[in-house]
C-alpha positions in Angstrom: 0.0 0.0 0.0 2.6 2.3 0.7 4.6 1.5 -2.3 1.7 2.4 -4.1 1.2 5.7 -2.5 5.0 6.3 -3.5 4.2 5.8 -6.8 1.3 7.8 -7.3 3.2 10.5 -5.5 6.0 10.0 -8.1 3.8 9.9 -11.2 1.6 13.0 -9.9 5.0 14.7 -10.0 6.7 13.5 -13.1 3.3 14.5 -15.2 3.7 18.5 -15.1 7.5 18.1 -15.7 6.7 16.0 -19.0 3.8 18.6 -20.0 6.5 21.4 -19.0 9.0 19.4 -21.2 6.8 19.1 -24.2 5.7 22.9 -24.0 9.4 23.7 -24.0 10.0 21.4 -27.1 6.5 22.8 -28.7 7.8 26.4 -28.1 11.1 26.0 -29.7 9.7 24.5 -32.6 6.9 27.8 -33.2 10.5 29.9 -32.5 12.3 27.7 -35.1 9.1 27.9 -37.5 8.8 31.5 -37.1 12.1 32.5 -37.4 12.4 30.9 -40.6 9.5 32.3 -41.9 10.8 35.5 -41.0 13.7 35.3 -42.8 12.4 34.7 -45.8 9.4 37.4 -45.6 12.4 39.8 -44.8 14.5 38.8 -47.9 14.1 41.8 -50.7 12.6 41.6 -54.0 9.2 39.7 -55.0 10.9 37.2 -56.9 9.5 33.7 -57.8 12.4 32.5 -55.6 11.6 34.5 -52.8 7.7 33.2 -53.1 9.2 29.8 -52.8 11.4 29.9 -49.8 8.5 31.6 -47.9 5.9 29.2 -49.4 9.2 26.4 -48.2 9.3 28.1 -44.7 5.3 27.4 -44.0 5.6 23.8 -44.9 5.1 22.3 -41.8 3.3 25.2 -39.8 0.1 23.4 -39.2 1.6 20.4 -37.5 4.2 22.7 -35.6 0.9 25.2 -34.4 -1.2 22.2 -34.0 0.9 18.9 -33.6 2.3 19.9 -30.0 0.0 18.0 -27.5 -1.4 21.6 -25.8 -3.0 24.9 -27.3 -1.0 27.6 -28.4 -2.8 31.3 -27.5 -4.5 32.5 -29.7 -1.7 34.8 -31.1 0.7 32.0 -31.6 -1.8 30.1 -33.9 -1.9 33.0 -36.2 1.2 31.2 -37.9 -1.5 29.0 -39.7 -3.7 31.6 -41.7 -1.4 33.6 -42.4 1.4 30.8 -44.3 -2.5 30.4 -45.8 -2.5 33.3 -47.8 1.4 34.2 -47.9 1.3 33.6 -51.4 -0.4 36.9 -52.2 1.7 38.5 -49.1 4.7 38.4 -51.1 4.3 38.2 -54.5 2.0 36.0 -55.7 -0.4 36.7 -58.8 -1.0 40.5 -58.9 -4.5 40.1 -61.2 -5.6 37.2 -58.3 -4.1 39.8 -55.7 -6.5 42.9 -57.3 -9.5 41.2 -57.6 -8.9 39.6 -53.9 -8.1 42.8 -52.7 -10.5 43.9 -49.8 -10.5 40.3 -48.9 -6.8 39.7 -48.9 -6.2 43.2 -46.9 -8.9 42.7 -44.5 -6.9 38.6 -43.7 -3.1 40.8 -43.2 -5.0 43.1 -41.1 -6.3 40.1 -39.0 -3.2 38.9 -38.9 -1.2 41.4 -38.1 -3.2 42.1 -35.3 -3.6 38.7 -34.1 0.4 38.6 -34.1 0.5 41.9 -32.4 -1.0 40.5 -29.2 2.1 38.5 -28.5 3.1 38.4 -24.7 6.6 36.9 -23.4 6.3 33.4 -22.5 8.7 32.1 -20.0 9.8 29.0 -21.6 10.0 30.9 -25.2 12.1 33.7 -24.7 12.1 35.0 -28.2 8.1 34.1 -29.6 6.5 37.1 -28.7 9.6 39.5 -30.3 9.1 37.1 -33.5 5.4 37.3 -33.6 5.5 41.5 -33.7 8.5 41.3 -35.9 5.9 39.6 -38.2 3.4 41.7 -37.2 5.1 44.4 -38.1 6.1 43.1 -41.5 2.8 42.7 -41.9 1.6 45.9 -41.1 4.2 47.5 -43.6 2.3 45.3 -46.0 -1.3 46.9 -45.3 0.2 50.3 -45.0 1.9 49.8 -48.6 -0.7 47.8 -50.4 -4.0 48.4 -48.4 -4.5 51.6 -46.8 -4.5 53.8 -50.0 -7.0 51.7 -51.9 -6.5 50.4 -55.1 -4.3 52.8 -56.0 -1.2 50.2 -55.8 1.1 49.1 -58.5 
């Protein structure tokens, strides 16, 4: 009986240290994610080959938003639609892009404020500074292609 007590006692403890453990691991897979999407939305130019490496860096984002064994908040998640339409984000098919246009700038808008709600989180130091870093990339977006209309080249 007591050995049993021990062991629930053990098992009781060891649970929140393997959920802490696989937050951890979930988080610095999102940081990995992010960063690499990042870097490519940051590259200059809107060049096939820049398309690709960003459409390349958002392979994957579902399973690392929603593959983790616990929730992301909400801001986190915001990964997901946003690799959605990235496409258009950053240079996909202008015609597609006009006729999309109050659709497509009302989504970065969503996004970018989605992304802007990051908070720190303890065991991901750097997730909330990469979330408004996209954020902001994405708000440069809707400032250059969406807030004067269809005006845009």
């Amino acid at each position: 009986m007591r050995l049993s007590l021990v062991m629930l006692a053990a098992a009781a403890i060891a649970v929140p240290t393997a959920a802490i453990a696989d937050q951890a691991t979930g988080w610095a897979r999102w940081e990995a994610k992010a960063a690499e999407i990042l870097a490519a939305v940051e590259a200059p130019g809107h060049s096939e080959a820049k398309r690709q490496s960003v459409k390349d860096a958002c392979k994957g984002v579902t399973g690392t938003v929603i593959g983790q064994g616990f929730a992301f908040p909400r801001w986190a998640q915001g990964l997901m639609p946003m690799c959605a339409d990235i496409d258009d984000i950053v240079g996909g098919d202008r015609e597609v892009a006009r006729r999309n246009w109050r659709n497509q700038c009302r989504s970065i808008k969503n996004y970018r404020d989605q992304l802007g709600k990051a908070t720190p989180v303890a065991i991901a130091p750097t997730a909330h500074e990469k979330a408004l870093a996209l954020a902001s990339f994405l708000g440069a977006y809707y400032e250059r292609e969406c807030a004067h209309g269809l005006e845009r080249s």
